[in-house]
C-alpha positions as CSV (number, residue, x, y, z in Angstrom):
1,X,10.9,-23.3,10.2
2,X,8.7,-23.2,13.0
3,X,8.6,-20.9,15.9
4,X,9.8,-23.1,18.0
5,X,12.8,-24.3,15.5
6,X,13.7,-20.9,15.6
7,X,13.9,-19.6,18.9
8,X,15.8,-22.6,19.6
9,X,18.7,-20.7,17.9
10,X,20.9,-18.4,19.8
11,X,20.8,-14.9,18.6
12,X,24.6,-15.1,17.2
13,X,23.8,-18.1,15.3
14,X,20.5,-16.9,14.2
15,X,21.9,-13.2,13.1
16,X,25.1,-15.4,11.5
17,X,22.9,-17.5,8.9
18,X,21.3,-13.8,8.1
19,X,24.3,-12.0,7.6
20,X,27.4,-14.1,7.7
21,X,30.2,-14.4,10.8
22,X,32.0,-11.3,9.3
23,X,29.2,-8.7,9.4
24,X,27.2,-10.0,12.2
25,X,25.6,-6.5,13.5
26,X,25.9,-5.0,17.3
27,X,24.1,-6.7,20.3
28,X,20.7,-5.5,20.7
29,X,17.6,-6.4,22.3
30,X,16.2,-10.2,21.6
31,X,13.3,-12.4,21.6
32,X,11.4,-15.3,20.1
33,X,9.5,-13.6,17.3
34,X,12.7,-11.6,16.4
35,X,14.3,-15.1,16.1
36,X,11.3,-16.4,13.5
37,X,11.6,-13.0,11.7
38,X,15.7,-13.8,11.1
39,X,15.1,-17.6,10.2
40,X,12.6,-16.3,7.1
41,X,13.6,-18.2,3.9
42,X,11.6,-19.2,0.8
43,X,10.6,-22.6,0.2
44,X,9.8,-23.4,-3.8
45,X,8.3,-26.9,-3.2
46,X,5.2,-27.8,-1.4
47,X,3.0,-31.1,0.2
48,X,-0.6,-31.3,-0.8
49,X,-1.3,-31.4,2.7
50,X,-4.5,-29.4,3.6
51,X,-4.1,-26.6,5.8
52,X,-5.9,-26.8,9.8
53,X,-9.2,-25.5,9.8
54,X,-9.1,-22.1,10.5
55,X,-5.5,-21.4,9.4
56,X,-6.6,-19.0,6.6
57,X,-8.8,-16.7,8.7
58,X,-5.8,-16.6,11.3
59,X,-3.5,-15.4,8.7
60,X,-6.0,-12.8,7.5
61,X,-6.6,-11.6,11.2
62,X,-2.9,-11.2,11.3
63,X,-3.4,-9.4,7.8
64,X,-5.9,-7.1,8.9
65,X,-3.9,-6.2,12.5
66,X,-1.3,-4.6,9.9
67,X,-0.9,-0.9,9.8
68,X,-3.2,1.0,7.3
69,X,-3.2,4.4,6.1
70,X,-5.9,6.7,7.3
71,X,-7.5,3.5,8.0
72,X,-8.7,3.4,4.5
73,X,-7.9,-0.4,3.8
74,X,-7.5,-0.6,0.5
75,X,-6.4,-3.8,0.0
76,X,-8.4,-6.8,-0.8
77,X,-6.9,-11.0,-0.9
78,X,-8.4,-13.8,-2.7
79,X,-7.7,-17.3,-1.2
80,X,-7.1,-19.7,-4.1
81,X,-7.2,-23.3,-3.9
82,X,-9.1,-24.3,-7.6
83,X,-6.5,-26.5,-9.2
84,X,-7.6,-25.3,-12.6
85,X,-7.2,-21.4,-11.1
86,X,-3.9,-22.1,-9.6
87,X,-2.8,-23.5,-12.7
88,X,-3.8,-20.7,-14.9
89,X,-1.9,-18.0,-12.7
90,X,1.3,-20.4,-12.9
91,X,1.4,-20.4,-16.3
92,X,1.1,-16.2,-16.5
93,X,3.9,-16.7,-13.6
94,X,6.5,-18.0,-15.4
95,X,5.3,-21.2,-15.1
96,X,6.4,-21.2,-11.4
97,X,5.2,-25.3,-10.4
98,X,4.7,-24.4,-6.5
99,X,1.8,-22.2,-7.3
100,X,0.5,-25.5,-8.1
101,X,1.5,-27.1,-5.6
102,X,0.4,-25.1,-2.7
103,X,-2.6,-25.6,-0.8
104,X,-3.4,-22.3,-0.6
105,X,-2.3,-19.4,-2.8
106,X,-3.0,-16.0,-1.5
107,X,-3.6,-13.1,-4.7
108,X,-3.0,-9.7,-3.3
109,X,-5.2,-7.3,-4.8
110,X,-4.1,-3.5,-4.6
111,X,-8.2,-2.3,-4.0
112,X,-9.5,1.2,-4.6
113,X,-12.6,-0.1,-6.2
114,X,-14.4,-1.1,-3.2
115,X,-13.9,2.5,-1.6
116,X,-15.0,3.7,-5.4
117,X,-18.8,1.8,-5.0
118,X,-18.9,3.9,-1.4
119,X,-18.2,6.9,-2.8
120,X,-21.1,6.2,-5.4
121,X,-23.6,4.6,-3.0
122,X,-23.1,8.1,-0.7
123,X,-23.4,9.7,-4.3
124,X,-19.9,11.7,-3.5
125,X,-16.9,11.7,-5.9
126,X,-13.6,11.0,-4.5
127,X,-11.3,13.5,-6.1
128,X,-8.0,11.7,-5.2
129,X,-9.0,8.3,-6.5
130,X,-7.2,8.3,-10.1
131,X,-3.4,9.7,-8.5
132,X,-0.8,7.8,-8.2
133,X,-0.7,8.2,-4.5
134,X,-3.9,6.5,-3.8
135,X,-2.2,3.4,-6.2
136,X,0.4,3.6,-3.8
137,X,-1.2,3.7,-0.9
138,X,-2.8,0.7,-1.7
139,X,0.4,-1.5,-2.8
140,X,1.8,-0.7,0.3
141,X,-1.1,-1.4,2.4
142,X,-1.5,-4.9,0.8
143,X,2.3,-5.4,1.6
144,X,2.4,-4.8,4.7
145,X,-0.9,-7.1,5.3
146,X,0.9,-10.0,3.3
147,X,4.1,-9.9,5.4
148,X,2.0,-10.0,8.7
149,X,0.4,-13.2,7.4
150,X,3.8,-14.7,6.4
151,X,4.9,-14.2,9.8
152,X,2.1,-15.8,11.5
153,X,1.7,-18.5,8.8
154,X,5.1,-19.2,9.8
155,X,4.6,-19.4,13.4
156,X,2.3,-21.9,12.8
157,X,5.2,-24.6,11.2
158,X,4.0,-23.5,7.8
159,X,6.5,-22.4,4.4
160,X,5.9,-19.7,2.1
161,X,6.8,-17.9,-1.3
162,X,5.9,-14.8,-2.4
163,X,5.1,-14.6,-6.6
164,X,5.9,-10.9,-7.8
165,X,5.7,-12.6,-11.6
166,X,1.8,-12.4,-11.2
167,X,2.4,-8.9,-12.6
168,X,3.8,-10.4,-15.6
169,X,0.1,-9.8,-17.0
170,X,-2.4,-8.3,-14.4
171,X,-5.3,-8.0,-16.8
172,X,-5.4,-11.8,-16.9
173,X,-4.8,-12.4,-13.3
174,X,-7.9,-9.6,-13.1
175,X,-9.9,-11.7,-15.2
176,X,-9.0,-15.2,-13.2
177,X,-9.7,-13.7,-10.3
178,X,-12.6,-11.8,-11.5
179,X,-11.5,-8.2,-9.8
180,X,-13.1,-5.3,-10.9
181,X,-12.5,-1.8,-12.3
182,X,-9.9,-0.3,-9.7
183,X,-8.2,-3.3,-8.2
184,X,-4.7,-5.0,-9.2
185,X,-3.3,-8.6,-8.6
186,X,0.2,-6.9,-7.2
187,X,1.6,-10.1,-5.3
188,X,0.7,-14.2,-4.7
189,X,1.8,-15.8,-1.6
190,X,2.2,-19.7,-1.8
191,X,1.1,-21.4,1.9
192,X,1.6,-24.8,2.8
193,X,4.3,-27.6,3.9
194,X,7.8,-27.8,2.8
195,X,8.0,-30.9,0.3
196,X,10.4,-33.4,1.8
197,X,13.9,-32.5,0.6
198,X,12.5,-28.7,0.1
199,X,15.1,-26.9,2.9
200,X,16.5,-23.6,2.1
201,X,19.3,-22.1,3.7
202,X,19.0,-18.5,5.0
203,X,20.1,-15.9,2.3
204,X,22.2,-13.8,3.5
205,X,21.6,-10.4,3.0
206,X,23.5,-7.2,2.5
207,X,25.5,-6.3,5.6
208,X,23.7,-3.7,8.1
209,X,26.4,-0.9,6.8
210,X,25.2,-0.6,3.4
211,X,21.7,-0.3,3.6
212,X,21.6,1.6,6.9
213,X,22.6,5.2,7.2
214,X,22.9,7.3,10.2
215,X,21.5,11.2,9.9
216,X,22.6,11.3,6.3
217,X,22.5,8.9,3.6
218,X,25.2,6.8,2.1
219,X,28.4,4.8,3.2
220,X,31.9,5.6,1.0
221,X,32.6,1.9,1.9
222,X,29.5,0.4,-0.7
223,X,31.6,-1.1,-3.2
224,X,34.0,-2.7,-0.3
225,X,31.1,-4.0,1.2
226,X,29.3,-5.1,-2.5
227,X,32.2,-6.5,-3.3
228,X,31.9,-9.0,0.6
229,X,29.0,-9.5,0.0
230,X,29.2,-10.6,-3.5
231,X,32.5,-13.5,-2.6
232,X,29.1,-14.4,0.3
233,X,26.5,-14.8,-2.5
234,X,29.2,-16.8,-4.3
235,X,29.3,-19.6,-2.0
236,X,25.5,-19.2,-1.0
237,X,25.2,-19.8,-4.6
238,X,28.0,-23.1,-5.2
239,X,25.7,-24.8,-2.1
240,X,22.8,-24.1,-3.7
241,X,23.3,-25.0,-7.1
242,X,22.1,-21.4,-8.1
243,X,23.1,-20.3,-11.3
244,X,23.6,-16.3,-10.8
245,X,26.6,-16.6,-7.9
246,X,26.8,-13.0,-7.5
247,X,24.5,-10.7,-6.1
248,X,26.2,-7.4,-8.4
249,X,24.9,-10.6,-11.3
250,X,21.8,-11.1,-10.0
251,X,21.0,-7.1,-10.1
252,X,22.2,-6.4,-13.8
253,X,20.4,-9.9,-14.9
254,X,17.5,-8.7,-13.3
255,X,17.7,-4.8,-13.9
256,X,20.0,-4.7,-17.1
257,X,17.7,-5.6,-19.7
258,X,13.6,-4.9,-20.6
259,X,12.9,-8.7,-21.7
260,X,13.8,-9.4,-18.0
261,X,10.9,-7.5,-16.8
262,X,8.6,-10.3,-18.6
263,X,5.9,-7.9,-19.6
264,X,5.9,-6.1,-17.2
265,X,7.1,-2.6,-18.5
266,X,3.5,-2.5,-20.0
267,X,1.9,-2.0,-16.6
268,X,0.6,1.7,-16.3
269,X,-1.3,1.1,-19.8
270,X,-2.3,-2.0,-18.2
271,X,-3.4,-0.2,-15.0
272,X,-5.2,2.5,-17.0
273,X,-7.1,-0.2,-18.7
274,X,-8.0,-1.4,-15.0
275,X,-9.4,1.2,-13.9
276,X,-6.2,2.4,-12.6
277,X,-5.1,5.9,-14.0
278,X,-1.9,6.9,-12.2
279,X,-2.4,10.4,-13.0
């Protein structure tokens, strides 16, 4: 959806496909780009269609206007568009097909390696590369540069998926990508047009009241307010011929067993052996 698609839609209507009539949250302030940020879905099907010129350095300006800590920027993205690349990291992906399909697939690389060759061109050692903090640090800076591109990507009429499942084996993706000692593939991002046919509803999410606490945390009326939003998911589910039609399902399916992880329960070895000690 378009900017312009979506600030065609009131606020109540906008806030109503998010949340559902019942649990629509208090009036508030309003604007255009709040309306894009509420009309957010996924799209799992994409056109060949090249991208305008330019459209991937806009998104990475976008990228790179996104908060940092300490200014450090530790994150790193590599634009893929080889067929034979995409390919490869939709086969470790769960063999998700709109990786291929996708113009453009954006790897989002975790990076402390490229503030590791500063620290040894200025011949100083960084004491606080191999904690877990620095890690951290730079998942979360490479977040929050990856959701400032999906927003302008989407204020340009363009569709987007993220692909956590590249994590399913990160020392391949590190080797496709060729990253180097001290930077992680943590996220893909599928860019392009929606496939005809290829329209989403908005999933609703949890109502306001259970994920936001006043003061002190927590809400005695969660499992009311599971159990709402669970008959929701239900019928989100029936229309969309999904299979898990619960979201309390969809959380023990995904959380409830190991295998469901899809590798991924090996990571810190797989970070050690990347450069990546977590200590």
């Amino acid at each position: 959806m378009d900017i312009s698609h979506a600030s065609s839609l009131s606020k109540a209507d906008a806030l109503a496909l998010r949340y559902g009539e019942s649990a629509i949250p208090a009036a508030g302030p309003w604007n255009d780009a709040i309306a894009l940020l509420a009309s957010h879905r996924s799209i799992r099907g994409y056109r060949s269609d090249a991208l305008p010129d330019g459209t991937l350095e806009t998104m990475i300006a976008a990228a790179q206007s996104a908060a940092t800590s300490s200014n450090l920027q530790t994150w790193s993205v590599v634009a893929v568009t080889d067929p034979a690349k995409k390919a490869a990291i939709a086969k470790i992906a769960s063999n998700q097909k709109h990786i291929e399909q996708c113009p453009l697939f954006l790897a989002w690389v975790a990076d402390v390696s490229r503030n590791q060759r500063l620290g040894a061109e200025e011949g100083v050692e960084l004491e606080t590369m191999p904690y877990l903090e620095t890690f951290l640090v730079a998942a979360i800076d490479a977040a929050l540069a990856a959701q400032n591109a999906v927003v302008a990507a989407e204020s340009l009429g363009l569709s987007t998926v993220y692909i956590g499942a590249m994590r399913n084996n990160v020392q391949e993706i590190g080797k496709i990508l060729g990253l180097p000692p001290g930077a992680m593939g943590v996220f893909g991002l599928c860019v392009g047009y929606a496939a005809p046919g290829v329209a989403n509803e908005v999933k609703p999410r949890l109502p306001q009241d259970a994920i936001l606490y006043r003061n002190t945390y927590g809400n005695p009326e969660e499992p009311k307010l599971r159990a709402a939003y669970d008959a929701q998911m239900a019928a989100f589910s029936a229309r969309n011929d999904m299979t898990q039609d619960t979201w309390t399902k969809r959380v023990i399916g995904r959380m409830g067993k190991i295998a469901a992880l899809s590798g991924r329960h090996t990571l810190t070895d797989a970070l050690r052996a990347m450069g990546i000690p977590l200590k």
